[in-house]
C-alpha positions in Angstrom: 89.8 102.5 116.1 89.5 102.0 112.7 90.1 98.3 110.9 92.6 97.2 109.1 92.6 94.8 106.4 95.3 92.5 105.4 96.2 90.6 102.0 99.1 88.4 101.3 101.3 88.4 97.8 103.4 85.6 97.0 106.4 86.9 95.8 108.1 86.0 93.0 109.3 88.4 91.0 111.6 91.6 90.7 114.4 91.6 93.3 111.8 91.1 96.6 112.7 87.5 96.5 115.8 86.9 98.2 116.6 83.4 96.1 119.7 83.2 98.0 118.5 82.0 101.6 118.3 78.7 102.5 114.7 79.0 103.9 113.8 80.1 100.1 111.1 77.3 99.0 109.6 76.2 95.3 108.0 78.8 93.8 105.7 75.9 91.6 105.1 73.4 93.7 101.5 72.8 95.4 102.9 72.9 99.2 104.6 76.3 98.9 101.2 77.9 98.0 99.3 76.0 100.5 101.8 77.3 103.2 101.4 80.8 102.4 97.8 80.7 102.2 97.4 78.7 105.2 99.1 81.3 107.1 97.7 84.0 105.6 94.3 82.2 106.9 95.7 81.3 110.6 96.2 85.4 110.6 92.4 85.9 109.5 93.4 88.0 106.3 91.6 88.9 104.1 92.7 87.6 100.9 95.4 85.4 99.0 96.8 87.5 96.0 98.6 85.7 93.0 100.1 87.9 90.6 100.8 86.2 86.6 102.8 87.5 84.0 101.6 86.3 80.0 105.0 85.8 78.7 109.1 85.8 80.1 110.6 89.2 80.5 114.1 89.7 78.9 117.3 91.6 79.3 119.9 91.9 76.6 118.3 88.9 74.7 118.1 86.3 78.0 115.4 85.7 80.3 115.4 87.9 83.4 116.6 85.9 85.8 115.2 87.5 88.9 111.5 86.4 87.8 110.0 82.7 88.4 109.7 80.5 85.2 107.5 77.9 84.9 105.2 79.0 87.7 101.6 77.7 87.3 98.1 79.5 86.2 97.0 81.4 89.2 93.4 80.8 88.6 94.0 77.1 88.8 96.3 77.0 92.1 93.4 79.2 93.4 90.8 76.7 92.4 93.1 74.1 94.6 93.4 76.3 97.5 89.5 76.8 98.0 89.9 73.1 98.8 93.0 73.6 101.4 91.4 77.0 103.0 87.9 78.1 104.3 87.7 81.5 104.5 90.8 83.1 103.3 89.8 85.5 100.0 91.6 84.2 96.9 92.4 87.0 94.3 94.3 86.0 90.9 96.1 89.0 88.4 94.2 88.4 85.1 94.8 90.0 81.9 92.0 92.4 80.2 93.8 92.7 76.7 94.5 88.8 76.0 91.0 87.3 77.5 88.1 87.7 76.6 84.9 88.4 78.9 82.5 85.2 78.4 85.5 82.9 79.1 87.0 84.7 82.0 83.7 85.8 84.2 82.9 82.1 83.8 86.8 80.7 85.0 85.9 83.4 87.9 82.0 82.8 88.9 83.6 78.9 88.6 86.0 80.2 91.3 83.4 81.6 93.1 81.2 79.2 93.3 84.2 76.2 94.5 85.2 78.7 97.6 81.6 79.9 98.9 82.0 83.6 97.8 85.8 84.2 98.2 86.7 85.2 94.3 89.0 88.0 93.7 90.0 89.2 90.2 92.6 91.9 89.9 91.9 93.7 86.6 95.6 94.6 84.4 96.2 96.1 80.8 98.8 95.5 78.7 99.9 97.7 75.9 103.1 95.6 75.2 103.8 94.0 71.7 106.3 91.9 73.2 103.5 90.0 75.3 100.6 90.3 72.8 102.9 87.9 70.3 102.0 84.8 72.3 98.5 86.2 71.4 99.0 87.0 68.1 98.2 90.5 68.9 100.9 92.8 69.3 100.6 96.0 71.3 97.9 97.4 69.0 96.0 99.3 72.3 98.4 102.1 72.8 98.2 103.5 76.4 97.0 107.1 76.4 96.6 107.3 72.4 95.1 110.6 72.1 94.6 110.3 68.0 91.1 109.6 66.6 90.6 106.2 65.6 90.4 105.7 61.6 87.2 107.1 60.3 85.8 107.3 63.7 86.3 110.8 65.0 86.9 109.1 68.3 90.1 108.7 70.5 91.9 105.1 69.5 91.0 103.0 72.3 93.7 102.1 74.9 93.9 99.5 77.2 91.8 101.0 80.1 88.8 101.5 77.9 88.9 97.9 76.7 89.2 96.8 80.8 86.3 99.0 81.7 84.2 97.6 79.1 85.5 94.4 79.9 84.4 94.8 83.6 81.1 96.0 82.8 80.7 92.7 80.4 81.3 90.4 82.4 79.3 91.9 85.7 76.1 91.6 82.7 77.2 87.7 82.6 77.7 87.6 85.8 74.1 88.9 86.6 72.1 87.1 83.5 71.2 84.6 86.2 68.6 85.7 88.3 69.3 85.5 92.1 66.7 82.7 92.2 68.5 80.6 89.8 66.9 81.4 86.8 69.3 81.7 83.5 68.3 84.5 81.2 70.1 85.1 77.6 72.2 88.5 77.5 73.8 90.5 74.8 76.4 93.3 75.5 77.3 95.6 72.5 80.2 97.8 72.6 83.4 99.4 71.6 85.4 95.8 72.3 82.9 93.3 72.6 79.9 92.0 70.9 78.3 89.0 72.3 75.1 87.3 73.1 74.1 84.3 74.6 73.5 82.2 77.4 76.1 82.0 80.4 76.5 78.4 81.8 77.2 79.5 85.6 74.4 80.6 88.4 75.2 83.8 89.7 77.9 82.8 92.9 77.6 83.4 96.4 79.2 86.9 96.2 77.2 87.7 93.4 80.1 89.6 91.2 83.5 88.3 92.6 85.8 91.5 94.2 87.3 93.2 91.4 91.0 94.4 92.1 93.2 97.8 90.4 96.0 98.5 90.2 96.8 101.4 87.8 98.1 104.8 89.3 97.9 107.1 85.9 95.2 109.4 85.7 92.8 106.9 84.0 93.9 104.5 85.8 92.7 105.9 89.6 89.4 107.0 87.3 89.1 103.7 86.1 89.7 102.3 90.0 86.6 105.2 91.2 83.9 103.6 88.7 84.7 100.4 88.7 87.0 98.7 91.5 86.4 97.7 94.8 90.1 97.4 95.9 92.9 99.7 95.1 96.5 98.0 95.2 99.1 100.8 94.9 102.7 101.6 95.4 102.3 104.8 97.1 104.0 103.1 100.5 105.1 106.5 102.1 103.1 108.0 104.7 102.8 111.4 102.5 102.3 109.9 99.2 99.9 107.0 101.0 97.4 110.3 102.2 97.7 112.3 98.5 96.7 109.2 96.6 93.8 107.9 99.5 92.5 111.5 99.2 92.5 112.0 95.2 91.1 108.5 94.6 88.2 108.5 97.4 87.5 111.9 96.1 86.6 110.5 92.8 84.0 107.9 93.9 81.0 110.4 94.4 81.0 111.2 90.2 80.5 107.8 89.8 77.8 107.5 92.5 79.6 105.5 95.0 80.2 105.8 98.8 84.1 106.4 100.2 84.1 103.4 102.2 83.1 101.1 98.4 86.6 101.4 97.7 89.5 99.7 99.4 92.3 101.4 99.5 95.6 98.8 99.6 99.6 99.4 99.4 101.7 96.9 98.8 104.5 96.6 101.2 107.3 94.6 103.1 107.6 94.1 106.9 111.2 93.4 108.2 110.8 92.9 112.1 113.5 92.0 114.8 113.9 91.7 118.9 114.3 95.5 118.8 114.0 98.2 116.6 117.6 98.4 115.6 117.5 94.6 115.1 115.1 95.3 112.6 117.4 97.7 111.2 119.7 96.0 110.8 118.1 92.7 109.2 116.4 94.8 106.8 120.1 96.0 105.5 120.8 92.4 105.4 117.9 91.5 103.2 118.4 94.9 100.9 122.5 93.9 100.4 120.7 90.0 99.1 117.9 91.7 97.4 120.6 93.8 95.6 123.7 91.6 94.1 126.7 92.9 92.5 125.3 91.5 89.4 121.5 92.8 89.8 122.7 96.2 90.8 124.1 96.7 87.4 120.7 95.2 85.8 119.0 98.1 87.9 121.2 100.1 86.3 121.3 98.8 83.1 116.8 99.8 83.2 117.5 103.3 83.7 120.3 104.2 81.5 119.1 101.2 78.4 123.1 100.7 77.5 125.2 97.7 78.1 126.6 98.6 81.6 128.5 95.4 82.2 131.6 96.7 82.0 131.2 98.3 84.7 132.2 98.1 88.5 129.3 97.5 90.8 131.5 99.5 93.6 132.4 102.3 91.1 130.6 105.3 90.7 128.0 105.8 88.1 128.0 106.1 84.6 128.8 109.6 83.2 127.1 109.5 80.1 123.3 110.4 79.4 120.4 107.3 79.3 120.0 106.3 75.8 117.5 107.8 73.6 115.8 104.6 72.4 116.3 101.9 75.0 115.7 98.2 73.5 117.7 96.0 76.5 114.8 94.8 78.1 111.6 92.8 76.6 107.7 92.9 78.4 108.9 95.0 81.2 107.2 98.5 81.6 109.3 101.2 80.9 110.7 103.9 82.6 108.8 106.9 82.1 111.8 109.8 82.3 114.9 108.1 82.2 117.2 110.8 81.8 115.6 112.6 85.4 115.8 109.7 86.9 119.5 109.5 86.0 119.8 112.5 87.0 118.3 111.9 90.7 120.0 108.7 90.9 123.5 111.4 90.3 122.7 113.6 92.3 122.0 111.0 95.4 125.4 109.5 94.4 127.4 112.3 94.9 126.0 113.7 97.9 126.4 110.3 100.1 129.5 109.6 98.1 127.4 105.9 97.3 128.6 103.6 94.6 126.3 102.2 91.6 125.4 98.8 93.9 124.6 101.2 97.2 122.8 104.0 94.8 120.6 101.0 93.6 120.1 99.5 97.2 118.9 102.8 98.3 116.3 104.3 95.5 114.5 100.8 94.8 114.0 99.9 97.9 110.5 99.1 98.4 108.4 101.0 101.3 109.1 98.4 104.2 108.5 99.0 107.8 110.7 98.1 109.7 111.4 97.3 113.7 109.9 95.4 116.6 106.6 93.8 116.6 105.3 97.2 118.8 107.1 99.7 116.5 105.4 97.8 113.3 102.0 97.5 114.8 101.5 101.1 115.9 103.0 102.3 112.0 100.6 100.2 110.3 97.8 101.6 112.6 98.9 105.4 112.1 98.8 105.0 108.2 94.9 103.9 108.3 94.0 106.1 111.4 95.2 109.1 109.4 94.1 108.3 105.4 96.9 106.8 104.1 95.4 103.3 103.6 92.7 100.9 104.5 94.9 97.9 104.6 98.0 96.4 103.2 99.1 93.5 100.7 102.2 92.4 102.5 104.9 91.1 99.9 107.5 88.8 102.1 111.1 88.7 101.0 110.8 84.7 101.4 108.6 82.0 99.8 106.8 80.0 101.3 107.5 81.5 105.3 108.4 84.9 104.5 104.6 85.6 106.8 105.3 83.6 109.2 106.5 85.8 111.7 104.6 88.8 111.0 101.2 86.4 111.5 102.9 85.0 115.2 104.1 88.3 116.3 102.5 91.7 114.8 98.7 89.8 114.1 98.3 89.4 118.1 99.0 92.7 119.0 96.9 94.5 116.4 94.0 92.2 117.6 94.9 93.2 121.1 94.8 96.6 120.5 91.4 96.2 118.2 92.8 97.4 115.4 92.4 94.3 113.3 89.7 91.0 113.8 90.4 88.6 116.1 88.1 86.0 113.9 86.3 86.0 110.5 82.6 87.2 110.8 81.7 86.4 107.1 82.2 83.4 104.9 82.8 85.5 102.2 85.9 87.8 100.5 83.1 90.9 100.5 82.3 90.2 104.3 86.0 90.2 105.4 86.5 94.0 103.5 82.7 95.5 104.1 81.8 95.6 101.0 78.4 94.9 100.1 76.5 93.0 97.8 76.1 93.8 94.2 72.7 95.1 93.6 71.2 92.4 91.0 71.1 94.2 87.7 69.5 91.5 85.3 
């Protein structure tokens, strides 16, 4: 049977978290990310995954209020957990646009180093203007931008170009130290960067720490195929799971690399009861939280980009088109088609006879599975048995426990059934996903 791997997201943002329940912890202090972690360990995962945003979404002018505030840097809650955990892989989202490669391969080899080999860095872009002000920036790398660059003959450069060659910098800092120990100066220059020097950190125990993507545009599963070793994607459906597995594991022979050098990673929720219409019936508990009155019309408010407040959460949708040029909402990405996605969100509506809050619940909902410890644990093995994943990054609808009872009651039967390790056989983050060393390239 084949093996699964497993990665925990603390939640946090979006409407995943349900604030509302009384088992809902901080979302800053120390002990909630030492719970989660610990867990995660106790289940013999394979990674921690932190996710950061660089500056506070808006709607209509206010801070969105379904998003954490104040929560601290992941790379430094990390650093603290490679002192709570011992083999648990610890992964941070770090920006590509608004760091730059000397500082950020050194924050990570730093990482590295503290945990014996258990580094994670999960690459994102950022085209937004919004964001790049803290950075005094802007959104000056346009995603996509097919126009030449001034005077160069050559496409503009867009965010994925600057991350690749962001990548490849700071694997050259990464490998300036010999594996002996031996420093050696380096210079990279390039489209984005040009540098020289000497790096200040030895080359850590996993050699290059496990770099992390999650794009799911064309350059994005490209950029995943040359230069990722995990793919976190949203394609949770059994379908869409095996059409995205085969496209992207197709791609990895151009770049000279094996199917199994890429880990394949959806992110999803797990909603379990006594029986399978338990489940059921607590996952339409936790959808009906997820979903307010009030965040239903915020949904709402994304797709059609008009003031919607007016309106009846139990009503029926609005009748007029999305607007042309939406402006409600600040750093979030934006809807790509808008007016078909009113249009399916219509369409939905009048065929079930649902209102705006029940359209909502039913078309964001995230890929969950959902039933009894059995039913879950057979699912999760059909969708890597059959090439629709090589793991999952679970996202729990609670903080800190939200693992809890997926790590007491679905962990033992996988490891029963041998579909998932029973105990860690590496000390390191590329042991636990079979990934293997970085060939030194100094």
């Amino acid at each position: 049977m084949k093996q699964m791997h497993l990665a925990a997201h603390f939640p946090g943002v979006n409407n995943t978290t349900v604030w509302a329940d009384p088992r809902s912890g901080s979302q800053i202090d120390f002990s909630s990310f030492e719970h989660l972690a610990r867990t995660a360990e106790r289940g013999r995962f394979d990674f921690f995954f932190l996710a950061e945003g660089l500056r506070l979404r808006e709607h209509k002018g206010r801070i969105h209020d379904l998003d954490v505030v104040g929560r601290p840097e992941s790379l430094t809650v990390l650093n603290a957990l490679a002192g709570v955990t011992e083999r648990l892989g610890l992964a941070a989202t770090v920006n590509a646009v608004f760091n730059e490669p000397y500082e950020l391969a050194r924050r990570l080899a730093t990482l590295d180093h503290l945990s014996a080999g258990r580094a994670g860095w999960n690459v994102v872009t950022s085209s937004d203007a919004f964001t790049g002000e803290n950075f005094r920036r802007g959104g000056y790398l346009d995603r996509g931008n097919p126009h030449p660059a001034p005077g160069s003959g050559r496409p503009a450069p867009t965010p994925y170009t600057r991350a690749a060659e962001f990548v490849a910098t700071a694997r050259e800092l990464w490998d300036s130290w010999t594996p002996d120990g031996t420093p050696r100066p380096f210079t990279h220059t390039g489209e984005h960067f040009d540098i020289s020097g000497e790096f200040t950190v030895p080359r850590s125990p996993q050699g290059h720490p496990v770099v992390i993507q999650a794009g799911d545009s064309d350059e994005g599963r490209e950029f995943a195929a040359s230069a990722a070793d995990v793919v976190f994607t949203r394609h949770g459906t059994l379908e869409a799971g095996r059409a995205f597995y085969a496209d992207v594991k197709a791609r990895l022979a151009a770049h000279g690399r094996q199917p199994d050098d890429l880990k394949i990673m959806p992110g999803v929720t797990v909603v379990l009861g006594d029986t399978d219409a338990e489940a059921q019936e607590n996952a339409a508990a936790i959808r009906r939280l997820q979903v307010s009155p009030q965040n239903a019309i915020l949904a709402l408010e994304q797709v059609w980009g008009r003031d919607l407040s007016a309106y009846d959460p139990d009503g029926p949708l609005p009748g007029m088109d999305p607007a042309p040029e939406p402006d409600l909402a600040q750093g979030r990405v934006r809807i790509k088609d808008p007016q078909a996605v009113a249009a399916r969100w219509r369409a939905l509506s009048e065929a079930k006879g649902l209102s705006i809050r029940q359209t909502v619940i039913e078309t964001t909902a995230r890929q969950s599975f959902i039933g009894s410890p059995a039913t879950v644990a057979a699912e999760l093995e059909t969708f890597v048995d059959t090439g629709a994943a090589d793991g999952f990054i679970l996202v729990p609808h609670l903080t800190p426990v939200g693992l809890d009872d997926f790590v007491d009651r679905v962990v033992p039967l996988l490891q029963e059934r041998g579909s998932f390790r029973s105990e860690y056989t590496g000390t390191t983050l590329r042991s636990h996903l079979g990934l293997t060393e970085p060939v030194w390239k100094g």
